[in-house]
Every structure is written in structure tokens, then in C-alpha cells.
C-alpha positions in Angstrom: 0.0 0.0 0.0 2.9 2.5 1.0 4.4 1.8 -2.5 1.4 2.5 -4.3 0.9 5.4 -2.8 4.3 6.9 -3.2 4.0 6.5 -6.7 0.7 8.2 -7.0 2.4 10.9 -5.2 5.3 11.1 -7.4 3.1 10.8 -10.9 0.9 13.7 -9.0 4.3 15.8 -8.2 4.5 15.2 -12.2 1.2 16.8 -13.0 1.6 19.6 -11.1 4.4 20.7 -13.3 3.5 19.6 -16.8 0.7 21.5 -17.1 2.8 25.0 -16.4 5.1 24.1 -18.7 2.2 23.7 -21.6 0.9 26.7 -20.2 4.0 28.1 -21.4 4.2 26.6 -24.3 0.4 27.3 -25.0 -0.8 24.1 -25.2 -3.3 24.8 -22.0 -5.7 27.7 -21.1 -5.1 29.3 -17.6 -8.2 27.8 -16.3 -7.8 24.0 -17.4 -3.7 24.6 -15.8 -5.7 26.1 -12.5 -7.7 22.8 -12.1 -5.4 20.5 -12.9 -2.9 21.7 -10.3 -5.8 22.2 -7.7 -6.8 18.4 -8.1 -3.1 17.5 -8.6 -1.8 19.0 -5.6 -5.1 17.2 -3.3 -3.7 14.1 -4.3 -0.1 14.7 -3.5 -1.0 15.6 -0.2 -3.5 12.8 0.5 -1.1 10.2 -0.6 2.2 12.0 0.6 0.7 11.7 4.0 -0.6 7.9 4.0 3.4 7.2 3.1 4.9 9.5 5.5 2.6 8.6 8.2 2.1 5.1 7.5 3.6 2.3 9.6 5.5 -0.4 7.0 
């Protein structure tokens, strides 16, 4: 479970950066880039915690 979780956090850490770089390149409006970090950076903290948190 801890493993799964650190790579949901990781792919999320991913997705929270991709989507200012296509902002950039403009290959995404401002509000798709808004809600894609927003629900990217829920995630990452949900499953950061379970793995920092968790017991092995």
C-alpha cells in the first residue's frame, strides 16, 4: 500500500508541473492549468501523507 501510494504521489508531483510548462508553451488555457494543479496538488498531499505517516 505505501508503495502505491508513493508512486501516486510522485506521478501527481509530475502533474503539477507539466501543465505550467504547456501553459507556457500554449498548449493549455489558464483555467484548465488552474484545475489540474488544484486536483493534482489534493492528491499529492493525500497520498504524501498515507506514506509518510504510514507504519511499513
Amino acid at each position: 500500500m505505501i508503495l502505491v501510494a508513493k508512486l501516486i504521489s510522485w506521478i501527481s508531483l509530475v502533474a503539477l508541473i507539466a501543465p505550467a510548462i504547456l501553459f507556457l508553451m500554449g498548449r493549455m488555457e489558464l483555467d484548465q492549468v488552474k484545475m489540474v494543479m488544484l486536483i493534482s496538488t489534493v492528491v499529492w498531499f493525500v497520498t504524501a501523507a498515507m506514506w509518510m505517516w504510514g507504519k511499513e
